[in-house]
C-alpha positions as CSV (number, residue, x, y, z in Angstrom):
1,X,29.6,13.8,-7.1
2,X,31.6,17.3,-7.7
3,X,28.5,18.3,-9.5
4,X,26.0,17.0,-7.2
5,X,28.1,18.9,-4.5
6,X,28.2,22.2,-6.3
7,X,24.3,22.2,-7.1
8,X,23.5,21.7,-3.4
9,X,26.1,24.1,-2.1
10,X,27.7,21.6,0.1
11,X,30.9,19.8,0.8
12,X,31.8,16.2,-1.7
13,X,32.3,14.6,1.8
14,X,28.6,15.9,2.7
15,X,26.9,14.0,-0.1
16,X,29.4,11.4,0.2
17,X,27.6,10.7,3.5
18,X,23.9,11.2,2.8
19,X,24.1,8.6,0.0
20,X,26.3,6.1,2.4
21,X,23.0,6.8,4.7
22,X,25.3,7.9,7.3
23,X,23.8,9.1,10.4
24,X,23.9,12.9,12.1
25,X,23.0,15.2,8.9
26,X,20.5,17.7,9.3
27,X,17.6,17.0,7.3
28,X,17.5,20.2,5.6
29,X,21.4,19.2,4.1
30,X,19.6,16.2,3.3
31,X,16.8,17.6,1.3
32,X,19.4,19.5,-0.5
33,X,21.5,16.7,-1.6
34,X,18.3,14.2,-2.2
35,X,17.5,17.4,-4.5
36,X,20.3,18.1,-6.3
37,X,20.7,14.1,-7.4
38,X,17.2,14.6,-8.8
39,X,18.0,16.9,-10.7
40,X,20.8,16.4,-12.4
41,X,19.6,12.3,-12.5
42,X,23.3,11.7,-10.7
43,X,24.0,7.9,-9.7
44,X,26.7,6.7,-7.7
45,X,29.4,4.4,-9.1
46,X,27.9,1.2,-6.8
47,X,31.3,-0.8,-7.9
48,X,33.4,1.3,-6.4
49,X,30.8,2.3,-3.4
50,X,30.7,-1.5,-2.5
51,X,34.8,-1.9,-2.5
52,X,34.6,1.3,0.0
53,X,31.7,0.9,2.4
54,X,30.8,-3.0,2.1
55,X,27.2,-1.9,0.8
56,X,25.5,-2.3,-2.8
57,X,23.5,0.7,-2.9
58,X,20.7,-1.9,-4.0
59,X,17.2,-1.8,-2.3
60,X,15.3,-5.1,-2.9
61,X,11.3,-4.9,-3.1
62,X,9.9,-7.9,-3.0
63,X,6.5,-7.9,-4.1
64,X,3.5,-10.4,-4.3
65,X,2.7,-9.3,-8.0
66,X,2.9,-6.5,-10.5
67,X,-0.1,-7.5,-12.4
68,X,-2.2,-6.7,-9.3
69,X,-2.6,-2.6,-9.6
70,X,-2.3,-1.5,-6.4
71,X,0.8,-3.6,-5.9
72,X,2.5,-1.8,-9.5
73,X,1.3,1.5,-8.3
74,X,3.0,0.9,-4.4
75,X,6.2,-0.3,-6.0
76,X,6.5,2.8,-8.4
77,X,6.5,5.0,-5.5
78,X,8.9,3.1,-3.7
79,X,11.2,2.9,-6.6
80,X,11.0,6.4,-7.2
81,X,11.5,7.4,-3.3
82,X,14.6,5.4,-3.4
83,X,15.6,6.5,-6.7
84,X,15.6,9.9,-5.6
85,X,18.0,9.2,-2.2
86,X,20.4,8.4,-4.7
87,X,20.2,4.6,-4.2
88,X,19.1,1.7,-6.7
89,X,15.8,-0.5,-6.4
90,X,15.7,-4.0,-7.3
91,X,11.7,-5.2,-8.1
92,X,11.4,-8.7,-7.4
93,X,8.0,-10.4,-8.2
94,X,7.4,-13.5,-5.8
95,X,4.3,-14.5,-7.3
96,X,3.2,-15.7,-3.6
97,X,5.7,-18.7,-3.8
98,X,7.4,-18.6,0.1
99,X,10.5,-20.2,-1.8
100,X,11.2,-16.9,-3.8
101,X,10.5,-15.1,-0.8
102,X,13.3,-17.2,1.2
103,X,15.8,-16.6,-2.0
104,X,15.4,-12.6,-1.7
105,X,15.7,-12.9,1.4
106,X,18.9,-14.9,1.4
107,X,20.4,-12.2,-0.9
108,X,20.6,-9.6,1.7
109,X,23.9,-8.5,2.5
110,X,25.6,-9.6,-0.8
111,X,23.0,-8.4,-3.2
112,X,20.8,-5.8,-1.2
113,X,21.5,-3.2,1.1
114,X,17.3,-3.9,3.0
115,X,14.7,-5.3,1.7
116,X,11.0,-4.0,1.0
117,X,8.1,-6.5,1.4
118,X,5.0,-5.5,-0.3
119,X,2.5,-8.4,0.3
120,X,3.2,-11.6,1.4
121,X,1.3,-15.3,0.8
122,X,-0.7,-16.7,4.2
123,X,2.0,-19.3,4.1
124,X,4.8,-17.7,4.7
125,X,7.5,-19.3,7.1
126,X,8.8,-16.1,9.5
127,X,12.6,-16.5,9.1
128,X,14.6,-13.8,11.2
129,X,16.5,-11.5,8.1
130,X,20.2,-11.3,7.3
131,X,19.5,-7.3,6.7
132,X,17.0,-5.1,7.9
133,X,13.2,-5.4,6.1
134,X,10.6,-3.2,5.9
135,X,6.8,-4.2,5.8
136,X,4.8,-2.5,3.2
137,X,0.7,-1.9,3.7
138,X,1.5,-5.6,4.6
139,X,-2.1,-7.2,6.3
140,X,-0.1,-11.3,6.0
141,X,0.9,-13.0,9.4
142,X,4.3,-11.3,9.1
143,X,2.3,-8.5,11.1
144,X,3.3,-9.5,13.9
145,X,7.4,-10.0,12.8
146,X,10.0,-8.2,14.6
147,X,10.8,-5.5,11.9
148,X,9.7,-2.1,11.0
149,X,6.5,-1.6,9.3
150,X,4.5,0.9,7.2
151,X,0.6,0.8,6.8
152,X,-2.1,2.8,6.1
153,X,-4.7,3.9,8.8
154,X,-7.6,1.6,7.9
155,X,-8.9,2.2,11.2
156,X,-9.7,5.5,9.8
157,X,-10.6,4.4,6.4
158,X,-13.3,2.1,8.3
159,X,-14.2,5.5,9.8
160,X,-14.4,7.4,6.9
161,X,-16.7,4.8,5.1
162,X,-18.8,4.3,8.0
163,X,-19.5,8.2,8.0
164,X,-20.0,8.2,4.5
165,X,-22.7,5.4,4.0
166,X,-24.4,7.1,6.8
167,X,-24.6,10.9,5.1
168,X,-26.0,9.0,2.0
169,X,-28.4,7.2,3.9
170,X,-27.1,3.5,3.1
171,X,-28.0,1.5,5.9
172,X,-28.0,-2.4,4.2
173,X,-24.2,-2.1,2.8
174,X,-22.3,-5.4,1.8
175,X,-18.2,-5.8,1.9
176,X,-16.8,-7.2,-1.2
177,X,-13.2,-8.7,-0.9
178,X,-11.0,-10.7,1.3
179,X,-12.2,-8.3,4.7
180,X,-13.2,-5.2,5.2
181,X,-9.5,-2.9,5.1
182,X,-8.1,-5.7,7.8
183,X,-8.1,-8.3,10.3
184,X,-11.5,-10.0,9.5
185,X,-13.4,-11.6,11.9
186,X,-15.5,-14.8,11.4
187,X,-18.1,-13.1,9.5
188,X,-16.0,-11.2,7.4
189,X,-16.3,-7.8,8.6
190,X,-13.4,-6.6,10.4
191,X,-13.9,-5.6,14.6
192,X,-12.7,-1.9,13.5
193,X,-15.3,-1.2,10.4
194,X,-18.2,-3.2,12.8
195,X,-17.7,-0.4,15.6
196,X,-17.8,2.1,13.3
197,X,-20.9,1.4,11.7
198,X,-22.5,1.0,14.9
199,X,-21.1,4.5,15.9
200,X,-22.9,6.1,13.4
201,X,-26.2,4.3,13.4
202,X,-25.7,1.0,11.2
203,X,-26.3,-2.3,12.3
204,X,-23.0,-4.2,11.7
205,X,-24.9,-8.0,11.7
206,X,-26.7,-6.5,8.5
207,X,-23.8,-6.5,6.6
208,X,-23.6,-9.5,3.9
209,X,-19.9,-9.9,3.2
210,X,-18.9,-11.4,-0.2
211,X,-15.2,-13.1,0.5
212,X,-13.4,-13.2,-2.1
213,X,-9.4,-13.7,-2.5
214,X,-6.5,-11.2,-1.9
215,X,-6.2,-11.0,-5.6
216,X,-9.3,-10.5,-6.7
217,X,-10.1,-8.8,-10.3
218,X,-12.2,-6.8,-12.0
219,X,-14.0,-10.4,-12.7
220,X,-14.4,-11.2,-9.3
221,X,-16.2,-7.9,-8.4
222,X,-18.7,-8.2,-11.6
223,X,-19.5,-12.0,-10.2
224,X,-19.7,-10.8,-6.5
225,X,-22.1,-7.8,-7.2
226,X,-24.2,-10.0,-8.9
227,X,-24.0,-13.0,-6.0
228,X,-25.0,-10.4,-3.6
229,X,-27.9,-9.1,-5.6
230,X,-29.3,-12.7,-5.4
231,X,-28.3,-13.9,-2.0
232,X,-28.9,-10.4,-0.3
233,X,-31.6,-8.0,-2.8
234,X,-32.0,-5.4,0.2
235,X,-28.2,-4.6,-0.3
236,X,-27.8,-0.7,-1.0
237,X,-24.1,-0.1,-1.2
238,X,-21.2,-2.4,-2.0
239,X,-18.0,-1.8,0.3
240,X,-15.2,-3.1,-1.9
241,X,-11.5,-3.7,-0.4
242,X,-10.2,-3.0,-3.8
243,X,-10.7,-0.6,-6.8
244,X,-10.3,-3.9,-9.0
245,X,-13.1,-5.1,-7.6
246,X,-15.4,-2.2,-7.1
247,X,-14.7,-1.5,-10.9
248,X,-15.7,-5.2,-11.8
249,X,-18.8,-4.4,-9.2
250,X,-19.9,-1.5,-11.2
251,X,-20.0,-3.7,-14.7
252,X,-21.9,-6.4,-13.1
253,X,-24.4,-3.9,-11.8
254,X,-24.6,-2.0,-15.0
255,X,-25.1,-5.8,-17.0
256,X,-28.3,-6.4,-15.1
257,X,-29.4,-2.4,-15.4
258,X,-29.3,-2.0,-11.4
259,X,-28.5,2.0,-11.1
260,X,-25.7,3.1,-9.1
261,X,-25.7,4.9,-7.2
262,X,-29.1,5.4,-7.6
263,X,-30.0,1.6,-6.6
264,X,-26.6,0.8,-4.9
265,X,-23.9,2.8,-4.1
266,X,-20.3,1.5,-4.6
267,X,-16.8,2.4,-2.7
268,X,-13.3,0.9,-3.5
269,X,-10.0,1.3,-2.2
270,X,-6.7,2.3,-3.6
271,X,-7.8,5.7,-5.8
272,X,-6.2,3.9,-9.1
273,X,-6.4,6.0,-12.1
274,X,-9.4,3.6,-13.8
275,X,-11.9,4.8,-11.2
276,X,-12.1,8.7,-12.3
277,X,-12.4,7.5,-15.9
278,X,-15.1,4.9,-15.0
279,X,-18.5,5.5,-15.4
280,X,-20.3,6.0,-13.0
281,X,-17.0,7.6,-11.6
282,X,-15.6,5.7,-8.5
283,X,-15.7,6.8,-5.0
284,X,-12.8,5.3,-3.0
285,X,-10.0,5.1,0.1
286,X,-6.6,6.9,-1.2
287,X,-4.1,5.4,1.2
288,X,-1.4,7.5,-0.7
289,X,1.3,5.0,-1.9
290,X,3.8,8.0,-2.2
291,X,3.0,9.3,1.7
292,X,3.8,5.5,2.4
293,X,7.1,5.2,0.3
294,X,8.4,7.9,1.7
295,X,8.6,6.5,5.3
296,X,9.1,3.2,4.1
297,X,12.2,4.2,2.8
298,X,12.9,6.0,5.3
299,X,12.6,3.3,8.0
300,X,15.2,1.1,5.9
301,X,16.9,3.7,5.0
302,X,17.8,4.6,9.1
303,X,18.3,0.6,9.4
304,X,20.8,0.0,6.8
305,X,23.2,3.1,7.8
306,X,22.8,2.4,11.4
307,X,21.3,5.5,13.2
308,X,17.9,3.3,14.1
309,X,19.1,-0.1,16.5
310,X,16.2,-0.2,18.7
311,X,13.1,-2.6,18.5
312,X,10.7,-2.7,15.9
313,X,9.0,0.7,14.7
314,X,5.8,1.5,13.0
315,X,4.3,3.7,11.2
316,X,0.6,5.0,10.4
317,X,0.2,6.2,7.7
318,X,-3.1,8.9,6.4
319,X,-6.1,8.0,4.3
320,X,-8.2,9.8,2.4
321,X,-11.8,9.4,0.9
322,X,-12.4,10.7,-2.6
323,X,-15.8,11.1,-3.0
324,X,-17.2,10.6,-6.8
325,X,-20.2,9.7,-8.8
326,X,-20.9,6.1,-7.4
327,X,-22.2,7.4,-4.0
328,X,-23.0,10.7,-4.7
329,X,-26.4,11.4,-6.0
330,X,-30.3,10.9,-5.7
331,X,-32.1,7.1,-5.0
C-alpha cells in the first residue's frame, strides 16, 4: 500500500479509503489511486481487509452463460473495471438455473461485497438481496426490481437502425431474435423500434419477425435467414438482436447464393470481434460493454461503501452503429 501511496502522491490512509469504497474523496484522488494500483498490478491483502472492515473485497457476477459472446465479452469488462478499483471479481456462471441464482445470492455478505447480474432466466423468483445488486444490460422481469441498473439505450439503437434501413433504401426489413433490442410486443417487434420506423417512412406491420430464443447461435441465424426467405421472399434486410445470429444469417444467405447486401442487407448487435473479420463484413449496435462496466461498478461500488442509500437508480447507457459491408453497397 506504501507503494501504491507513493506512486499516486497521496497519503496510505488516502488509498486505505478509496479501496474500503469509502465515501467523500474527490474523484480526481480517486483516479489517481485507481491508477496507481493499475500500474504497479497492487492487491490488497483481503484476509486482513475482512478482519478490519467486515468486507471481502469480492464482487460476485453472476452471469447467464460464458459461452454466449456477448455475455464473455460484458463480463471481461466488468472484471477488469473492478479489477482496476483495486477489488476482486468472482464470475459465477448460472446457466439459467433460478436455484444457482438463489445460492449467489445467498452468499452476499459472507462471500461478496455486491453482486453483478448479467442476464437472468424468465423464471426467476424476485427475492429482496442480502447486499446491494446491480442489473447488467438486463431485459428479464427483474426490470422492474428495486435495485440499481445499467442498460444500454436501445431506444436509440431502434433509432439508429430505423435511420439506417431508410438511407439504404430497405423498406421490407425482418427482426431476427427474441425482440427487436427490448420489450416485444405480440408481434415481435418492440413499441420503440415500430415508432421509429414509422418516423422515418417504414411501415412497421411489414416487418416479419423471426423469434427465436435469448440464446440463439450462429445456427439459429443461418436457419432463420433461410425461414424468412421462404415465408417472407420480399424481405430486404434482416434486423438481428445478436451478432451470433446476424453472423449465422449471413452463412445461410451465402449457402443459397442470396447477395448481401446486394439482395439483403444484414445488421447485428453487440460489435463482437467476428463481425469485422466476416465476410461480407458486419454492420452492427456497439452498446460499449466497457462504457457500461464502468457505471455498473460504479453503482455497486457507491452501494457497498455506503455513500448511495436512496431508491433505486438507473442508468442509460450510449450506443453506437458501426456501419460495415453488409448494408453498405449497391442492390
Amino acid at each position: 500500500m506504501r507503494d501504491v501511496a507513493a506512486y499516486a502522491g497521496v497519503s496510505v490512509k488516502t488509498v486505505s479509503r478509496v479501496v474500503n469504497g469509502e465515501p467523500h474523496i474527490r474523484p480526481e484522488t480517486q483516479r489517481q489511486v485507481q491508477e496507481a494500483i493499475a500500474t504497479l498490478d497492487w492487491r490488497p491483502n483481503s484476509a486482513a481487509r475482512t478482519l478490519r472492515t467486515g468486507r471481502t473485497g469480492i464482487v460476485g457476477i453472476c452471469v447467464a452463460g460464458l459461452r454466449r459472446p456477448f455475455l464473455a465479452a460484458m463480463v471481461e469488462a466488468l472484471v477488469s473495471e473492478i479489477d482496476r478499483r483495486g477489488l476482486r471479481a468472482a464470475v459465477e456462471p448460472t446457466h439459467d438455473d433460478p436455484e444457482r441464482i438463489a445460492q449467489v445470492w445467498a452468499a452476499q455478505g459472507r462471500s461478496f461485497d455486491g453482486v453483478l447480474m448479467v442476464g437472468t432466466p424468465a423464471g426467476f423468483t424476485w427475492h429482496p438481496p442480502r447486499g446491494p445488486v446491480v442489473l447488467v444490460d438486463d431485459g428479464s422481469p427483474l426490470a422492474t426490481a428495486e435495485v440499481d441498473r445499467v442498460d444500454p439505450d436501445r431506444d436509440e439503437a431502434a433509432r439508429l437502425i430505423a435511420r439506417h434501413l431508410a438511407v439504404m433504401g430497405r423498406s421490407r426489413p425482418a427482426v431476427l431474435g427474441a425482440d427487436v433490442l427490448a420489450r416485444p410486443a405480440a408481434d415481435g417487434v418492440s413499441a420503440p423500434f415500430a415508432a421509429s420506423l414509422e418516423a422515418v417512412g417504414i411501415d412497421p406491420s411489414g416487418v416479419h419477425a423471426q423469434l427465436l430464443p435469448l440464446a440463439a447461435d450462429r445456427e439459429s441465424g443461418w436457419q432463420a435467414a433461410l425461414s424468412v426467405l421462404e415465408s417472407a421472399p420480399e424481405t430486404d434486410a434482416m434486423v438481428c438482436t445478436s451478432d451470433e445470429v446476424a453472423l449465422g444469417a449471413l452463412a445461410g444467405l451465402a449457402s443459397v447464393g442470396v447477395a448481401v447486401p446486394g439482395r439483403v442487407a444484414v445488421l447485428g448487435y453487440g460489435n463482437l470481434e467476428d463481425g469485422h473479420l466476416s465476410t461480407p463484413t458486419l454492420t452492427t449496435v456497439d452498446p460499449d460493454p466497457a462504457h457500461m462496466a464502468r457505471a455498473a461498478v460504479e453503482l455497486l461500488a457507491e452501494r457497498m461503501s455506503g455513500r448511495a442509500t436512496g431508491p433505486p437508480r438507473r442508468v442509460i447507457t450510449p450506443v453506437n452503429l458501426i456501419r460495415r459491408e453488409s448494408t453498405l453497397g449497391g442492390r
